[in-house]
Backbone as CSV, one residue per row, in Angstrom:
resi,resn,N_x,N_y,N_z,CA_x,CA_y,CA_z,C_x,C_y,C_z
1,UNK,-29.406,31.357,63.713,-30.349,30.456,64.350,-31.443,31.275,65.022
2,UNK,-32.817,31.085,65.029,-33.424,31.233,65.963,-33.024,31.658,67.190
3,UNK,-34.149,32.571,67.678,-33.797,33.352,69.247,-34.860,32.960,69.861
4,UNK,-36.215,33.508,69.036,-37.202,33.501,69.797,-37.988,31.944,69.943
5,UNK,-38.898,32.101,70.602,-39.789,30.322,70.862,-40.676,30.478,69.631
6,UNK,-41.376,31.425,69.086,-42.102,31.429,68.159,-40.997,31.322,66.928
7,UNK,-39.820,31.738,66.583,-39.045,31.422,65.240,-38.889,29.951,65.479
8,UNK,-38.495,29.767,66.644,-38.050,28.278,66.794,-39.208,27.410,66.399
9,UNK,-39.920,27.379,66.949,-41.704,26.768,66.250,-41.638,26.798,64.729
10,UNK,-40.876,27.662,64.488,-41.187,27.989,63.005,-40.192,27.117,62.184
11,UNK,-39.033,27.156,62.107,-37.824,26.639,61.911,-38.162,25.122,62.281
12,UNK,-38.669,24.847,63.058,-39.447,22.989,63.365,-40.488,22.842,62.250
13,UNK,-41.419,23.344,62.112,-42.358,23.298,61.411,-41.748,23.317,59.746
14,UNK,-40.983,24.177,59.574,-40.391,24.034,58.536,-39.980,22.857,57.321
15,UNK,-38.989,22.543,58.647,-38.500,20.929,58.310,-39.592,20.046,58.588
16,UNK,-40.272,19.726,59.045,-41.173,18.848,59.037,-42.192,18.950,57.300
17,UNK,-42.592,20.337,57.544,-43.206,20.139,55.990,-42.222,19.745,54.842
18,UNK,-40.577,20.176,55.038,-40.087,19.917,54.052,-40.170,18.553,53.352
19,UNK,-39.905,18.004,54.870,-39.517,16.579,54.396,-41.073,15.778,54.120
20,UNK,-42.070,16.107,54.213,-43.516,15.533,53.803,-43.456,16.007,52.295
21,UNK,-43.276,17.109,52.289,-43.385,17.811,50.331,-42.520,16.673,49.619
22,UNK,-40.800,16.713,50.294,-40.304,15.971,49.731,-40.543,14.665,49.334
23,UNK,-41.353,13.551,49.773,-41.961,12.588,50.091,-42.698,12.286,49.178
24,UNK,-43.887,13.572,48.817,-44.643,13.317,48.609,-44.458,13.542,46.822
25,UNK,-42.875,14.625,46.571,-42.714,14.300,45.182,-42.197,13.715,44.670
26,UNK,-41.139,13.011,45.552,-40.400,11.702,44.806,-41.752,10.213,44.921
27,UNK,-42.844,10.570,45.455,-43.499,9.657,44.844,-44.223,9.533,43.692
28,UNK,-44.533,11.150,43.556,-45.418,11.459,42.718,-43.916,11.171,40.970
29,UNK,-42.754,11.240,40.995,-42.632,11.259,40.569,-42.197,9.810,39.627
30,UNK,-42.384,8.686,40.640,-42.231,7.507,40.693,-42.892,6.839,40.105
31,UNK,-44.638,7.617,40.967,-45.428,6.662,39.655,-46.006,7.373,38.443
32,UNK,-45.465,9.249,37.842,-45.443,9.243,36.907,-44.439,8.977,35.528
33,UNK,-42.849,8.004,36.261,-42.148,7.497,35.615,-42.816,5.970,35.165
34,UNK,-43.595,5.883,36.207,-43.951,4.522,35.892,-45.343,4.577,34.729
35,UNK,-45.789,5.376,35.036,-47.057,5.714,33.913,-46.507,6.073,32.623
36,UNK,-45.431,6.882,32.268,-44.338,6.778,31.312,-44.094,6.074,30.625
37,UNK,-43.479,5.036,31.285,-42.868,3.941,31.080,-44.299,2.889,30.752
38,UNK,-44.984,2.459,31.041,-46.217,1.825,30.507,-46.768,2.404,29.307
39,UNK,-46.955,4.040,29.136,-47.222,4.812,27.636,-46.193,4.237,26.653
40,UNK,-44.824,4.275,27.065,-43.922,3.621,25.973,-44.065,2.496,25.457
41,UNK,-44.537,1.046,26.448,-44.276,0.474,26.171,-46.255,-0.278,25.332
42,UNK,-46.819,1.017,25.295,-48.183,0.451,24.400,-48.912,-0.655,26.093
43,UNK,-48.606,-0.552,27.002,-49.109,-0.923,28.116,-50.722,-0.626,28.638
44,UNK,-51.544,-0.491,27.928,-52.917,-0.279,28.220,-53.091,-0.556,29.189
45,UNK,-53.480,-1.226,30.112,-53.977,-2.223,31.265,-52.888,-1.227,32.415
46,UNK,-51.763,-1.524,32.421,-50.938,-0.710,33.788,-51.282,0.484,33.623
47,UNK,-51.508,1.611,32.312,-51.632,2.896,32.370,-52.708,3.191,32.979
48,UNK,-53.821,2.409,32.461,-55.489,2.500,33.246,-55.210,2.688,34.549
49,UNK,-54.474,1.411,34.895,-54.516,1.419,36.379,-53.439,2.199,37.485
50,UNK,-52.192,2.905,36.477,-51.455,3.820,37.642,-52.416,4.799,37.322
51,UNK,-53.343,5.223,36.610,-53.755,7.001,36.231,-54.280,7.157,37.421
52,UNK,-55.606,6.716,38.201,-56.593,7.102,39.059,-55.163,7.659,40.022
53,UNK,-54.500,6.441,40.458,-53.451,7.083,41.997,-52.729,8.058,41.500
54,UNK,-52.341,8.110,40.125,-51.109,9.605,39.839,-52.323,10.688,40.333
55,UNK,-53.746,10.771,39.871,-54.421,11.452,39.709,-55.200,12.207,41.321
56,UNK,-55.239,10.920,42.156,-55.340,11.551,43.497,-54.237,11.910,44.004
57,UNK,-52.827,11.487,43.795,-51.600,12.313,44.156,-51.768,13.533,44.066
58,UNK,-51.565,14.112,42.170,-51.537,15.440,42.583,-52.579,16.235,42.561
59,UNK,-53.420,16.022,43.272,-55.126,16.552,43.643,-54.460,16.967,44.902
60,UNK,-54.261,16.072,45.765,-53.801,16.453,46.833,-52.572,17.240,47.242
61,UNK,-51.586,16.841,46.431,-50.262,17.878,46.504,-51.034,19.372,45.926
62,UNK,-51.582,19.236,45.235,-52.118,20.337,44.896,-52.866,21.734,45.646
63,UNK,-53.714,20.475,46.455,-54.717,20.806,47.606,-53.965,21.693,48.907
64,UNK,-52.708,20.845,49.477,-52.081,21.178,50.129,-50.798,22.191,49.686
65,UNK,-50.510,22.218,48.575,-49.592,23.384,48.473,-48.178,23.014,47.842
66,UNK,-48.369,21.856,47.916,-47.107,21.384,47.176,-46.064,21.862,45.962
67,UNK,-47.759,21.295,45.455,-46.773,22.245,43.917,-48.412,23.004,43.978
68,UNK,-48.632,23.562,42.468,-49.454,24.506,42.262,-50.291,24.423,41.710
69,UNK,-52.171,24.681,41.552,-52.917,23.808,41.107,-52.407,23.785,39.684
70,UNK,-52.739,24.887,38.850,-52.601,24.692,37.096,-51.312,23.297,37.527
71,UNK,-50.238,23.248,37.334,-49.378,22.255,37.246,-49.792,20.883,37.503
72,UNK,-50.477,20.687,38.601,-51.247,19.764,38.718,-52.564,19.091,37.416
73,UNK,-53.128,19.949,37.193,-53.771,20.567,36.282,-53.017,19.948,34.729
74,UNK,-52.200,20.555,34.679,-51.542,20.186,33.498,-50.423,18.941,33.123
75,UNK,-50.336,18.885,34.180,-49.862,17.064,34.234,-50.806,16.280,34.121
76,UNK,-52.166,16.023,34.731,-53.107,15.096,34.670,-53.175,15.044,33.410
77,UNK,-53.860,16.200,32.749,-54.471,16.516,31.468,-53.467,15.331,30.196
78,UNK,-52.179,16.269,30.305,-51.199,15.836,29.495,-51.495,14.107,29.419
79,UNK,-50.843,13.916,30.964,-50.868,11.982,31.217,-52.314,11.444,30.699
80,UNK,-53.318,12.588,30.987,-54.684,11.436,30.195,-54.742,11.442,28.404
81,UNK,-54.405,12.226,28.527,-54.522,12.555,26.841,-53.538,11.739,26.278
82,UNK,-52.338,11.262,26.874,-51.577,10.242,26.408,-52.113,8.823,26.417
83,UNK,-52.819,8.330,27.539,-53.039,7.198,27.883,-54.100,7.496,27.076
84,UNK,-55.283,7.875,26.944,-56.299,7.899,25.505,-56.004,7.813,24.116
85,UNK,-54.692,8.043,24.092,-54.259,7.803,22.486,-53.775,6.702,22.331
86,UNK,-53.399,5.278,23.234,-52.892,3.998,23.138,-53.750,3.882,22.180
């Protein structure tokens, strides 16, 4: 455990980002199951409309550190290039 006030700061801070990262990828991964799941099902209309929010998701996870830009990067790409081929 922690000794000092500055590890301890640190060890707080920690968990706090954890659990925001965490948050922020079980959403991201929610609505790219759901964008998925609309590609399967020939869903034009829902894919249009989850892309923009998958797309500011991971802009921002990105932004902040979440995951890593290329990955970010290469998920969008992938998910648009799918939803353009309906």
């Amino acid at each position: 455990m922690a000794n000092h006030k500055s590890s301890k700061k640190r060890a707080k801070q920690t968990i706090t980002r954890t659990l925001r990262n965490k948050v922020q990828k079980t959403e991201s991964r929610t609505v790219i199951k759901a964008l998925r799941n609309a590609i399967s099902t020939s869903s034009k209309e829902e894919a249009v409309a989850l892309l923009p929010k998958l797309q500011s998701l991971l802009g921002t996870m990105a932004s902040k550190g979440v995951i890593k830009k290329n990955n970010a990067a290469r998920r969008t790409s992938r998910l648009v290039q799918q939803v353009k081929n309906l």
